[in-house]
PDB file of N, CA, C and O in Angstrom, chain B, residues numbered from 101:
ATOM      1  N   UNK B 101       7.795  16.717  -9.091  1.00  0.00           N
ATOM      2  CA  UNK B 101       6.548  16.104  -8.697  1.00  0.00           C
ATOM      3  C   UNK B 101       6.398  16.083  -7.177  1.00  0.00           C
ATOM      4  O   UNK B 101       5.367  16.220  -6.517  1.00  0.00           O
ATOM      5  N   UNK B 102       7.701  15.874  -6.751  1.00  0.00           N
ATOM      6  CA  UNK B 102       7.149  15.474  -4.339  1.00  0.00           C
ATOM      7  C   UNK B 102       7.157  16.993  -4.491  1.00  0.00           C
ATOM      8  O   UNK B 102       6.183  17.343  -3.824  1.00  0.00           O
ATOM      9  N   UNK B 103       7.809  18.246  -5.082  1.00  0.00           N
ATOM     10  CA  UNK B 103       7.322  19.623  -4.387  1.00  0.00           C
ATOM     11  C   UNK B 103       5.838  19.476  -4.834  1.00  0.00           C
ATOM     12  O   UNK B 103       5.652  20.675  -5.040  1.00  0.00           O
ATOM     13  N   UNK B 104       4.763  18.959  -5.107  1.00  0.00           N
ATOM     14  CA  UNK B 104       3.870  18.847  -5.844  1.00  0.00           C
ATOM     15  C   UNK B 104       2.678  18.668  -4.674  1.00  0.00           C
ATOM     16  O   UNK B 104       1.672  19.281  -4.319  1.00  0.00           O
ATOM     17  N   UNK B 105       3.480  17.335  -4.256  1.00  0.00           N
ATOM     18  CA  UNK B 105       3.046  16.311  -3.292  1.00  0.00           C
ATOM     19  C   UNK B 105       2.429  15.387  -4.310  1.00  0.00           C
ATOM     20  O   UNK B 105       1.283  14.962  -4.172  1.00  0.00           O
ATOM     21  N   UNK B 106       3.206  15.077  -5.344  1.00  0.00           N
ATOM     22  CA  UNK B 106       2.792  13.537  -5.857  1.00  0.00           C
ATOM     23  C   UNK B 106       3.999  12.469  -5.813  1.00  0.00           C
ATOM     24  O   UNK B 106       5.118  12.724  -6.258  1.00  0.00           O
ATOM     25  N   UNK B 107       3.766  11.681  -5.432  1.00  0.00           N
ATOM     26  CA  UNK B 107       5.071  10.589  -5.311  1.00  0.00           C
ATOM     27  C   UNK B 107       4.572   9.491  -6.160  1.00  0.00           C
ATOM     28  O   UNK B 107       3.375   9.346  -6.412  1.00  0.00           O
ATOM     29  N   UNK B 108       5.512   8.715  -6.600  1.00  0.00           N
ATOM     30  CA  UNK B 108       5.543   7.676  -7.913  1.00  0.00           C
ATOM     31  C   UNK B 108       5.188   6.648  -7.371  1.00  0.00           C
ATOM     32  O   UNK B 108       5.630   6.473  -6.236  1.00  0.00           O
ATOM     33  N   UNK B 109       4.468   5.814  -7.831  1.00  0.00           N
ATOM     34  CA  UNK B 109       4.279   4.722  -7.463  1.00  0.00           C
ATOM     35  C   UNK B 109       2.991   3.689  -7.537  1.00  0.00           C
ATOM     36  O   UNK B 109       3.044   2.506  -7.203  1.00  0.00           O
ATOM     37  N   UNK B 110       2.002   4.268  -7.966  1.00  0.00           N
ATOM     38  CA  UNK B 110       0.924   3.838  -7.423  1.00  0.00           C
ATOM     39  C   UNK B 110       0.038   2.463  -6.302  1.00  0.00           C
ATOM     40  O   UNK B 110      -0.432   1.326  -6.273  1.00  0.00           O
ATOM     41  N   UNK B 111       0.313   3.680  -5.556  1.00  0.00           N
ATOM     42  CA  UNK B 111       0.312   3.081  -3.310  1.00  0.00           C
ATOM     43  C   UNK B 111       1.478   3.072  -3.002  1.00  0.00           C
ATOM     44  O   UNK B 111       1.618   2.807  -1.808  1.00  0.00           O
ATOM     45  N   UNK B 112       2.597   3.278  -3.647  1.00  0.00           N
ATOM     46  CA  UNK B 112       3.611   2.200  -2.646  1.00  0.00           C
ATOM     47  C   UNK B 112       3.931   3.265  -1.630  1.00  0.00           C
ATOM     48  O   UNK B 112       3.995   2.894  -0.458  1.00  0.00           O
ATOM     49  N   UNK B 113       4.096   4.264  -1.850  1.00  0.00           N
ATOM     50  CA  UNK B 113       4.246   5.283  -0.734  1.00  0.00           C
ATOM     51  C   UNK B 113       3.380   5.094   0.070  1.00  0.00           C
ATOM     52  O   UNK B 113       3.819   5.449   1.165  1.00  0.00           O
ATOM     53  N   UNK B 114       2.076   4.621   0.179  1.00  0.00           N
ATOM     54  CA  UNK B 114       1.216   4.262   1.297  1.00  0.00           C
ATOM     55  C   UNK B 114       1.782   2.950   1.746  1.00  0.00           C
ATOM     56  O   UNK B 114       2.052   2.517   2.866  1.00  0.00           O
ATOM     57  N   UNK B 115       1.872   2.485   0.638  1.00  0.00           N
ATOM     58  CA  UNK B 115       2.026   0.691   2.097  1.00  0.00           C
ATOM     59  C   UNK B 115       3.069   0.967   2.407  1.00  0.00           C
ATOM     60  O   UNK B 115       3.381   0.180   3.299  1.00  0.00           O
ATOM     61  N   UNK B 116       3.964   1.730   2.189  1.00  0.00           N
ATOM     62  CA  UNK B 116       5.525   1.807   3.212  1.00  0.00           C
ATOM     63  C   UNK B 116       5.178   2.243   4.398  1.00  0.00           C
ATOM     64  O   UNK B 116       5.920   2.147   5.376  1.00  0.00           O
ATOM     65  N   UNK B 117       3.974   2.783   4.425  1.00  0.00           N
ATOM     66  CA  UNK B 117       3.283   3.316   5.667  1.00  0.00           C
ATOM     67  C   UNK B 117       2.871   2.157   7.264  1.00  0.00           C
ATOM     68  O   UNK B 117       2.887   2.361   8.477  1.00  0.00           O
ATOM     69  N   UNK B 118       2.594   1.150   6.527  1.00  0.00           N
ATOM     70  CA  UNK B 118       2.390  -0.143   7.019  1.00  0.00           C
ATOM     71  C   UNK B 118       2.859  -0.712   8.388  1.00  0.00           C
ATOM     72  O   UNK B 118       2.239  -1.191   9.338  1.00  0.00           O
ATOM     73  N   UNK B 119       3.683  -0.572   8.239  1.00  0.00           N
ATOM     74  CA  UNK B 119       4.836  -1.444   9.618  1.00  0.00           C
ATOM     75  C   UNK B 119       4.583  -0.391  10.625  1.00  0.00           C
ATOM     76  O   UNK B 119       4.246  -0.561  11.796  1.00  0.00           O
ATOM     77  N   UNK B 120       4.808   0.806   9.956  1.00  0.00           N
ATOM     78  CA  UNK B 120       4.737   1.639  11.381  1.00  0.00           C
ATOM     79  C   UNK B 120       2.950   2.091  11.922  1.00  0.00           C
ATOM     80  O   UNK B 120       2.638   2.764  12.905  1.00  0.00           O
ATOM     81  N   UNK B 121       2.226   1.586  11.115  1.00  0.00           N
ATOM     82  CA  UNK B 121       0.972   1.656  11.426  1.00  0.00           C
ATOM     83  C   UNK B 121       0.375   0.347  12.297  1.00  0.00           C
ATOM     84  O   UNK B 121      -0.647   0.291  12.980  1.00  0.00           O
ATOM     85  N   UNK B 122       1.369  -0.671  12.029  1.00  0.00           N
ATOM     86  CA  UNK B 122       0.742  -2.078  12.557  1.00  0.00           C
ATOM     87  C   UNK B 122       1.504  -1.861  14.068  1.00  0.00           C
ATOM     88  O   UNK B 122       0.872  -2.303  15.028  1.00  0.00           O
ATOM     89  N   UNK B 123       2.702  -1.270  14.325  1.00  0.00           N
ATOM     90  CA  UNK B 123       3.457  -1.371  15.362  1.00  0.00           C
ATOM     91  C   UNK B 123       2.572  -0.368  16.303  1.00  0.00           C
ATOM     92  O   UNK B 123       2.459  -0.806  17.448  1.00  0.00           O
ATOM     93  N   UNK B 124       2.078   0.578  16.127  1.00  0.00           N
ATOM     94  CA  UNK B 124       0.705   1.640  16.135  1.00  0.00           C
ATOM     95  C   UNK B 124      -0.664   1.158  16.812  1.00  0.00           C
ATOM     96  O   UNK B 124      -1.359   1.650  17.702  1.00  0.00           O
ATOM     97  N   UNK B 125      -0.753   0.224  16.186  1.00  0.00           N
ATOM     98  CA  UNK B 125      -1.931  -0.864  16.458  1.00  0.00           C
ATOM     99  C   UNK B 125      -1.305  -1.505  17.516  1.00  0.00           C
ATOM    100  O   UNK B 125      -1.513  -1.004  18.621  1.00  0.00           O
ATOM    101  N   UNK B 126      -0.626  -2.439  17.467  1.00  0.00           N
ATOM    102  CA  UNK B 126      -0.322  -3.204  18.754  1.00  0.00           C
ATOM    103  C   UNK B 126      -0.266  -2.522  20.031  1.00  0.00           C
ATOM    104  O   UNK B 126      -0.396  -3.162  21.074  1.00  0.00           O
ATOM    105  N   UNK B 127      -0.088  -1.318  20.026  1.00  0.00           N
ATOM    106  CA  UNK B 127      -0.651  -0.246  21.383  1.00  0.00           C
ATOM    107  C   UNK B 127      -1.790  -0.040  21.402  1.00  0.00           C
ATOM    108  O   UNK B 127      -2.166  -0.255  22.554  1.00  0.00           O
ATOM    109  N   UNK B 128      -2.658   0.281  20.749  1.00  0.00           N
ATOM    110  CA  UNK B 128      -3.981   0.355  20.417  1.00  0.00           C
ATOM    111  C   UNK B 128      -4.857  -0.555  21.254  1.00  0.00           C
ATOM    112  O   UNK B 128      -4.730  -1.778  21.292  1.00  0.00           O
ATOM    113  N   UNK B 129      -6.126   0.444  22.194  1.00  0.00           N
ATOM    114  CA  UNK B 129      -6.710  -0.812  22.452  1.00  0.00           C
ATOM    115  C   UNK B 129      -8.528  -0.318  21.856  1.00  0.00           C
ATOM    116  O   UNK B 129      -8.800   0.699  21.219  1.00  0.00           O
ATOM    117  N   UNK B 130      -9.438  -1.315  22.278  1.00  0.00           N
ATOM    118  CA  UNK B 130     -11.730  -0.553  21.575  1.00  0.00           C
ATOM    119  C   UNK B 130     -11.101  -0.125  20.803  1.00  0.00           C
ATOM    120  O   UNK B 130      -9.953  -0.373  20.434  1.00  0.00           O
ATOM    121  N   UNK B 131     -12.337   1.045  20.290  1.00  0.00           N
ATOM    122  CA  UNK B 131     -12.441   1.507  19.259  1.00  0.00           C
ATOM    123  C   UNK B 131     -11.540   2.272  18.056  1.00  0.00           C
ATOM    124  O   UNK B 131     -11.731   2.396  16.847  1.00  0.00           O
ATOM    125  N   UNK B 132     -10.232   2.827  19.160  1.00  0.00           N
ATOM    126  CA  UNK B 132      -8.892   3.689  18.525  1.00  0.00           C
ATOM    127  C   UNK B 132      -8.262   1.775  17.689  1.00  0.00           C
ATOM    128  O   UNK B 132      -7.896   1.699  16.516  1.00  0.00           O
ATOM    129  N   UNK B 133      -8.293   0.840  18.408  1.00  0.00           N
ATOM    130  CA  UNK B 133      -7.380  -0.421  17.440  1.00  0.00           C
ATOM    131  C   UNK B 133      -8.418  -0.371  16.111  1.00  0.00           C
ATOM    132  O   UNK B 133      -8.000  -0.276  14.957  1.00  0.00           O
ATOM    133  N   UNK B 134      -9.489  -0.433  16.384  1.00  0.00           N
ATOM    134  CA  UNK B 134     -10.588  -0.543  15.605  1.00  0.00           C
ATOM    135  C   UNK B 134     -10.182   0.700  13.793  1.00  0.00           C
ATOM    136  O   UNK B 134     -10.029   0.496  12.589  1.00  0.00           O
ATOM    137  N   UNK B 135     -10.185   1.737  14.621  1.00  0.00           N
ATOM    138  CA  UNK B 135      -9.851   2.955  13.798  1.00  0.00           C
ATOM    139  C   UNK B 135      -8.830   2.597  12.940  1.00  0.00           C
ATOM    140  O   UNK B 135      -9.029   2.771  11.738  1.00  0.00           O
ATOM    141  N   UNK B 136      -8.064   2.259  13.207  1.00  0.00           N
ATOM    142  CA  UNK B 136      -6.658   2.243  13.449  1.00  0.00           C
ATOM    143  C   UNK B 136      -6.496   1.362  12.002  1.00  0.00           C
ATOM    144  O   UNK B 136      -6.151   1.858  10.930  1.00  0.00           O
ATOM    145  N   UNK B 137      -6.907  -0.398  12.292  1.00  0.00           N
ATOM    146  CA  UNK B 137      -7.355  -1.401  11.427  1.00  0.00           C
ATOM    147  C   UNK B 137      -8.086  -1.054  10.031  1.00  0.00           C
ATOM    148  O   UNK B 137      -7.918  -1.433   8.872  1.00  0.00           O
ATOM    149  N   UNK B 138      -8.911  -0.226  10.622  1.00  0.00           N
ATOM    150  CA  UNK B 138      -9.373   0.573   8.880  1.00  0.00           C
ATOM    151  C   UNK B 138      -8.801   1.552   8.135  1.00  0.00           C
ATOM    152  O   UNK B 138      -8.838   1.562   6.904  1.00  0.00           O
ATOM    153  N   UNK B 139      -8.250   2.414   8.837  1.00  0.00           N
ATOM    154  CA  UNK B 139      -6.728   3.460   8.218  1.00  0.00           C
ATOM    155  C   UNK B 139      -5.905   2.530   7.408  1.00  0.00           C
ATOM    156  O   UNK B 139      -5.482   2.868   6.302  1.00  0.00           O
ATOM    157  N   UNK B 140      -5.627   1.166   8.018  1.00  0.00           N
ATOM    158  CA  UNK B 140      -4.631   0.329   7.360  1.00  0.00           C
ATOM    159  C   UNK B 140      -4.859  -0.342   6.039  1.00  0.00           C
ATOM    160  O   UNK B 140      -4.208  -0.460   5.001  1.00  0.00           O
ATOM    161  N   UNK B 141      -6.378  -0.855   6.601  1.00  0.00           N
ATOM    162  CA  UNK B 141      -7.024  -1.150   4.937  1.00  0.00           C
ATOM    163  C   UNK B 141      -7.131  -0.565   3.960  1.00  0.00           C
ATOM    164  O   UNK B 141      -6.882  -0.716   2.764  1.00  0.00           O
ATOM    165  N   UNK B 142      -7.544   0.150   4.606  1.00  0.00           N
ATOM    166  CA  UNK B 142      -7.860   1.919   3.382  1.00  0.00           C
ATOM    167  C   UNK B 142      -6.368   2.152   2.392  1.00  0.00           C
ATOM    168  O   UNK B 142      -6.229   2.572   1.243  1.00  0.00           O
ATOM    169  N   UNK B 143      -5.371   1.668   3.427  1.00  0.00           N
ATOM    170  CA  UNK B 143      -4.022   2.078   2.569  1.00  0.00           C
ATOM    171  C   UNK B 143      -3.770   1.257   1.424  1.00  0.00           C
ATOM    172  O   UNK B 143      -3.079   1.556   0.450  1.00  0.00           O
ATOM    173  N   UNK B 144      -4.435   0.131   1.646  1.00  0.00           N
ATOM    174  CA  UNK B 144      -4.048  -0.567   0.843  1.00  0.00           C
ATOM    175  C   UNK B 144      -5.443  -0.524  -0.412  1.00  0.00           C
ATOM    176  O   UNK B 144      -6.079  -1.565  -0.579  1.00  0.00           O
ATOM    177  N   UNK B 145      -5.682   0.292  -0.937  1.00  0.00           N
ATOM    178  CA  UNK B 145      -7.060   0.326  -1.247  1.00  0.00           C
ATOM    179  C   UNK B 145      -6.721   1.229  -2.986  1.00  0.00           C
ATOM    180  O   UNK B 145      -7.508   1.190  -3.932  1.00  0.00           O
ATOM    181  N   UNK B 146      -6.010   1.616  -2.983  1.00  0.00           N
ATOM    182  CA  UNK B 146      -5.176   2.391  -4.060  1.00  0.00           C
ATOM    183  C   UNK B 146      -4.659   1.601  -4.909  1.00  0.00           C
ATOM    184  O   UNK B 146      -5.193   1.504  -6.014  1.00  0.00           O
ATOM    185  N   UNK B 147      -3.268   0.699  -4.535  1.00  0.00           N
ATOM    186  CA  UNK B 147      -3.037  -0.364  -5.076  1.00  0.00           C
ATOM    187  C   UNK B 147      -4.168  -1.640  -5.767  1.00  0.00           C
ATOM    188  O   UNK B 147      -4.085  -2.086  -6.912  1.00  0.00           O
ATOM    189  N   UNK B 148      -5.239  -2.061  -4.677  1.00  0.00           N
ATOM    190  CA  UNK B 148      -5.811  -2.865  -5.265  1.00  0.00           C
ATOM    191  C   UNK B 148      -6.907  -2.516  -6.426  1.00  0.00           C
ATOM    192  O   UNK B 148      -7.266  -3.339  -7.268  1.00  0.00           O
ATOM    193  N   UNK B 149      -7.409  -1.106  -6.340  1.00  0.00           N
ATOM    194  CA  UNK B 149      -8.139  -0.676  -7.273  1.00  0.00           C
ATOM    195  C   UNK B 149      -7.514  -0.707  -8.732  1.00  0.00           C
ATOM    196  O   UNK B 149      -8.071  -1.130  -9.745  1.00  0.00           O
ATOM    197  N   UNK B 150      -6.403  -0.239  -8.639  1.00  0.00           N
ATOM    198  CA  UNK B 150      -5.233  -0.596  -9.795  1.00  0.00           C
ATOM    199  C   UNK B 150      -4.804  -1.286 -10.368  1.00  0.00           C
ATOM    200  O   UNK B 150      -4.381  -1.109 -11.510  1.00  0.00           O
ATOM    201  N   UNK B 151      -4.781  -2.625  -9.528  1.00  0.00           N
ATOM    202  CA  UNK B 151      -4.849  -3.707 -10.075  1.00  0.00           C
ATOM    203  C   UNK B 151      -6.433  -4.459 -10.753  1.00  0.00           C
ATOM    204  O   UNK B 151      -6.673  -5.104 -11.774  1.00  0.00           O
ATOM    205  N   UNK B 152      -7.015  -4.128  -9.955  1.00  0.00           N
ATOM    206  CA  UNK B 152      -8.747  -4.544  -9.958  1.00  0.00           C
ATOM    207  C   UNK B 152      -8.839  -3.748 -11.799  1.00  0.00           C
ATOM    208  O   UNK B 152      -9.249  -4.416 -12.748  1.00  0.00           O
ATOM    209  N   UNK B 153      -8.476  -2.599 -11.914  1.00  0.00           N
ATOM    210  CA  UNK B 153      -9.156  -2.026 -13.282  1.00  0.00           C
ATOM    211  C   UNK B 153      -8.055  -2.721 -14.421  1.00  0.00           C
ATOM    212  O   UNK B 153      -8.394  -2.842 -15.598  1.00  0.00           O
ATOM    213  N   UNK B 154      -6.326  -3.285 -13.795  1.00  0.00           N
ATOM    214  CA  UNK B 154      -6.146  -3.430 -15.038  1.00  0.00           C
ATOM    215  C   UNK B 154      -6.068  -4.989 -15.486  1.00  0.00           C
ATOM    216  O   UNK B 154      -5.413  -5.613 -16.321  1.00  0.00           O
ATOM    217  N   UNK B 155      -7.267  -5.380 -14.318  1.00  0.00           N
ATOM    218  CA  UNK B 155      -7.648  -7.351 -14.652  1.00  0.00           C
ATOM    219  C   UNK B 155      -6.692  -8.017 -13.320  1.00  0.00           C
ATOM    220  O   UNK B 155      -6.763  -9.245 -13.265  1.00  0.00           O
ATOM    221  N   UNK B 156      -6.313  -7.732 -12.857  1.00  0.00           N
ATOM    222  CA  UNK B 156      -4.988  -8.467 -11.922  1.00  0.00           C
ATOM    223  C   UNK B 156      -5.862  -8.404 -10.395  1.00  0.00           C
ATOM    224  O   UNK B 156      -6.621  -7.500 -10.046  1.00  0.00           O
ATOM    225  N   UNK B 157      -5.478  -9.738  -9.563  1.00  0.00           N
ATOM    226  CA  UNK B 157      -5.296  -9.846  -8.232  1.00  0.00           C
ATOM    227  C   UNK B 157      -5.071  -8.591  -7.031  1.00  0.00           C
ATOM    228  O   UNK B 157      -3.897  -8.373  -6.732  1.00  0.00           O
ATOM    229  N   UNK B 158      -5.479  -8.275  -6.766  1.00  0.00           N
ATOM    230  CA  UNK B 158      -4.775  -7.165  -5.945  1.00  0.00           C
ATOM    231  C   UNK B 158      -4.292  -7.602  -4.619  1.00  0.00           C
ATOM    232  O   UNK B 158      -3.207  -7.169  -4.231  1.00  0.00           O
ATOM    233  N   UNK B 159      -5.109  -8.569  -3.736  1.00  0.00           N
ATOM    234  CA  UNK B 159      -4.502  -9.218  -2.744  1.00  0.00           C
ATOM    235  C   UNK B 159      -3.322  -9.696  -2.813  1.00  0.00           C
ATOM    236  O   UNK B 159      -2.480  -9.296  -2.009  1.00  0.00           O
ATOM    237  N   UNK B 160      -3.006 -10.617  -3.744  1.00  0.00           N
ATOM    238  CA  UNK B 160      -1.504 -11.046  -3.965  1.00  0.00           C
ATOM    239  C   UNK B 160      -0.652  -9.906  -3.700  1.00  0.00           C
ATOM    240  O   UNK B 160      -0.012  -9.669  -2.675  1.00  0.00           O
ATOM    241  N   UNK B 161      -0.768  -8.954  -5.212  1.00  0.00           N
ATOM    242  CA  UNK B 161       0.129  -8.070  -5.257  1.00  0.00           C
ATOM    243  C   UNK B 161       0.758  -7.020  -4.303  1.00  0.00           C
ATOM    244  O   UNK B 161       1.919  -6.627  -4.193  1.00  0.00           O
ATOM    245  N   UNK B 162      -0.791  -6.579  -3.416  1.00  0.00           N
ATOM    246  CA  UNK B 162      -0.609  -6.077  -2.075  1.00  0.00           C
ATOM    247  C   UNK B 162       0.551  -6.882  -1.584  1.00  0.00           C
ATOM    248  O   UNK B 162       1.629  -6.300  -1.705  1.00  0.00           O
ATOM    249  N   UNK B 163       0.593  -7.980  -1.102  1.00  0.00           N
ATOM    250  CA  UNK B 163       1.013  -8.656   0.028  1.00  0.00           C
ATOM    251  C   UNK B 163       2.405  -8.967  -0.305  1.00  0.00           C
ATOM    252  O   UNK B 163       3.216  -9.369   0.530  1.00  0.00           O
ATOM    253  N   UNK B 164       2.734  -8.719  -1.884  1.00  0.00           N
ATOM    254  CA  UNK B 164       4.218  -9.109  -2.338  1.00  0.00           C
ATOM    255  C   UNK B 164       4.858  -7.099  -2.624  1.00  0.00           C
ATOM    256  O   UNK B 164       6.037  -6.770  -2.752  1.00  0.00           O
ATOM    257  N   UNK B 165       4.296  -6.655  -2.634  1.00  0.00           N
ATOM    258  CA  UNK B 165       4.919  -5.406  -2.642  1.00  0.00           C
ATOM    259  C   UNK B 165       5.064  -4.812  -1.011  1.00  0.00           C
ATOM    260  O   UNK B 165       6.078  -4.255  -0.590  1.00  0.00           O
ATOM    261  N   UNK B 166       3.794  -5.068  -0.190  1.00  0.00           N
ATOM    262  CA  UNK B 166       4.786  -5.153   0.906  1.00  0.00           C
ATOM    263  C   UNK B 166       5.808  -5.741   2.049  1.00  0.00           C
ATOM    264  O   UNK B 166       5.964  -5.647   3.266  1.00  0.00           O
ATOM    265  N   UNK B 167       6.452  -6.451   0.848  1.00  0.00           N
ATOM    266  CA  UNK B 167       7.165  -7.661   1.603  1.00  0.00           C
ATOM    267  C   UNK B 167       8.686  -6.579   0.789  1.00  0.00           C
ATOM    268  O   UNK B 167       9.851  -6.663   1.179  1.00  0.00           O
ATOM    269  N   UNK B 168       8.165  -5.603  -0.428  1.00  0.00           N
ATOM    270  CA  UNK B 168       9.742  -4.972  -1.067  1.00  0.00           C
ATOM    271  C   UNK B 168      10.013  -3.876  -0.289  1.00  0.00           C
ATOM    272  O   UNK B 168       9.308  -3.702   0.705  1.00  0.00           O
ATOM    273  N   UNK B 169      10.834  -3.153  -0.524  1.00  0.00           N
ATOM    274  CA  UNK B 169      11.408  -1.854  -0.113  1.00  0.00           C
ATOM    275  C   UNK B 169      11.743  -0.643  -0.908  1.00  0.00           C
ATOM    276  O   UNK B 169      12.333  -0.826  -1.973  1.00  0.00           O
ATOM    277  N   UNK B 170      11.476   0.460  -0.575  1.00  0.00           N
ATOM    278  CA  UNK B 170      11.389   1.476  -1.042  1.00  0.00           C
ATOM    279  C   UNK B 170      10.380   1.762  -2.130  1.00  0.00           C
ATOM    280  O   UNK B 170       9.167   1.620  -1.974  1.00  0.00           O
ATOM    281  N   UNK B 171      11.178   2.332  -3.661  1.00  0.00           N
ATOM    282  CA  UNK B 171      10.085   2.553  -4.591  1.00  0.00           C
ATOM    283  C   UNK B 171       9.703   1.348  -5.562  1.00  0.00           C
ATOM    284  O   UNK B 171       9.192   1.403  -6.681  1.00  0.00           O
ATOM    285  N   UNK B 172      10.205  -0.053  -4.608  1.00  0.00           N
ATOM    286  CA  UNK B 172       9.911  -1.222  -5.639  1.00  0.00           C
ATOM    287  C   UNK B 172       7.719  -1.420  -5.251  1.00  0.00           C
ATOM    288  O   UNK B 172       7.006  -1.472  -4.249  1.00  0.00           O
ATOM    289  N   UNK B 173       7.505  -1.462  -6.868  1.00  0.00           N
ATOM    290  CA  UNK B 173       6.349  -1.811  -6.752  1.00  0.00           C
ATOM    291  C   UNK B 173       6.100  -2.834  -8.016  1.00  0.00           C
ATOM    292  O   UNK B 173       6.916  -3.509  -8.644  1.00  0.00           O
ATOM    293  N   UNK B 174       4.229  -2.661  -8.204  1.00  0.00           N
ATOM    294  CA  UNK B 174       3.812  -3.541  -9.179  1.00  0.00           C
ATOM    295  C   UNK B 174       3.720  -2.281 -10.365  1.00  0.00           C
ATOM    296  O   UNK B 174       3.281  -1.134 -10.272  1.00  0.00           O
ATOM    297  N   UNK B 175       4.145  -2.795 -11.157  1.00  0.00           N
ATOM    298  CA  UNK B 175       3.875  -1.946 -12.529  1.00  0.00           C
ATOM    299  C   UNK B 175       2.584  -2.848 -13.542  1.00  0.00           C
ATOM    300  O   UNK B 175       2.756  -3.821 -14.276  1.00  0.00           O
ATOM    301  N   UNK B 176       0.959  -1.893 -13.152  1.00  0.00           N
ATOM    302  CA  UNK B 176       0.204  -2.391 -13.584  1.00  0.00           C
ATOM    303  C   UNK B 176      -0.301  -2.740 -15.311  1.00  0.00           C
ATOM    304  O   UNK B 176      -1.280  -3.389 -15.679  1.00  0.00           O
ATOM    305  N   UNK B 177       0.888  -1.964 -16.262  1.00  0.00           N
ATOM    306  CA  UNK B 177       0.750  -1.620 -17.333  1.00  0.00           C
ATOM    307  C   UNK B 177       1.638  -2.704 -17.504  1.00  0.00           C
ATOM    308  O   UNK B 177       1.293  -3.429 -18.438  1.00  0.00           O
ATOM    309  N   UNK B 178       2.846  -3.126 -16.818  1.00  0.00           N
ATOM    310  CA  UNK B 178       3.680  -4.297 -17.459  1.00  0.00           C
ATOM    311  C   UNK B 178       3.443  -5.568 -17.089  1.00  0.00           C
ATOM    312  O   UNK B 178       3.487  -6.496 -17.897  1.00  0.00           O
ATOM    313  N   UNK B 179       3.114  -5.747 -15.567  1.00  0.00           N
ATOM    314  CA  UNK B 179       2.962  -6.487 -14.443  1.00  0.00           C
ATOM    315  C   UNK B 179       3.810  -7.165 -13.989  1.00  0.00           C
ATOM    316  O   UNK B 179       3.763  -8.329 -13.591  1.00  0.00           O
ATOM    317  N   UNK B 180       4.824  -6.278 -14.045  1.00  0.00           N
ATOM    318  CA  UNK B 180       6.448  -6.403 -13.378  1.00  0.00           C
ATOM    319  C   UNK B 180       6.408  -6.132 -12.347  1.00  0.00           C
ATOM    320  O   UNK B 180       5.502  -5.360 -12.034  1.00  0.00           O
ATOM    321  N   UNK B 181       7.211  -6.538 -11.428  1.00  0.00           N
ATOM    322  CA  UNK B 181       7.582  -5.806 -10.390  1.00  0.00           C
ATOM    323  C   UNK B 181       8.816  -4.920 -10.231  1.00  0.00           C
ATOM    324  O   UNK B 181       9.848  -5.586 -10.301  1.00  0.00           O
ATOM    325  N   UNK B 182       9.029  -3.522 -10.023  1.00  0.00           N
ATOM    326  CA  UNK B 182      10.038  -2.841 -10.502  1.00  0.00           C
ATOM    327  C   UNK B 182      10.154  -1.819  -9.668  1.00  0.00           C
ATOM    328  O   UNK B 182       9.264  -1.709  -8.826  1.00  0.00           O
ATOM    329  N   UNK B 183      11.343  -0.742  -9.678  1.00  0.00           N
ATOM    330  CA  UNK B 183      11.337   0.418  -8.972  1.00  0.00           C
ATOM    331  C   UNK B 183      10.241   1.548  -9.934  1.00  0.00           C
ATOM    332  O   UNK B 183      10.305   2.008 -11.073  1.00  0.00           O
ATOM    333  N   UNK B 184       9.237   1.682  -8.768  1.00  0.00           N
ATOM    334  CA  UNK B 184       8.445   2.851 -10.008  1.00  0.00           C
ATOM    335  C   UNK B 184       9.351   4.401  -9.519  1.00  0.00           C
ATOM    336  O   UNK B 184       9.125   5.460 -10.106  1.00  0.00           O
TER     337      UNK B 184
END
């Protein structure tokens, strides 16, 4: 599947993206922080749709999956949190 370019997870490979996008931002000044701030949202925009279609919170879940590491995410079919 990654020779593919699909990775498992649904988002979590994006919000791992996160930290180094916020550290990104804090250099950032107008319109590039601006840019910058919506790239970040956007990442998180995968995950919450996912949750949004299968009845669940997505803010929460956002905010507790990126607090995990690596391929730990939300599993929207169980609503576990697990290595996907």
């Amino acid at each position: 599947a990654v020779e593919e370019g699909i990775v498992p997870g649904g988002g979590v490979a994006l919000l791992r993206t996160v930290k180094a996008i916020d550290a990104i931002i804090a250099k950032l000044e107008g319109d590039e922080k601006v840019g910058a701030r919506i790239v970040r949202k956007a990442i998180e925009e995968p995950l919450r749709t996912l949750c949004f279609n299968a009845g669940t919170e997505g803010s929460l879940i956002v905010q507790e999956v990126l607090k995990g590491k690596g391929n730990n995410g939300y599993n929207v079919a169980t609503g576990e949190y697990e290595d996907l």
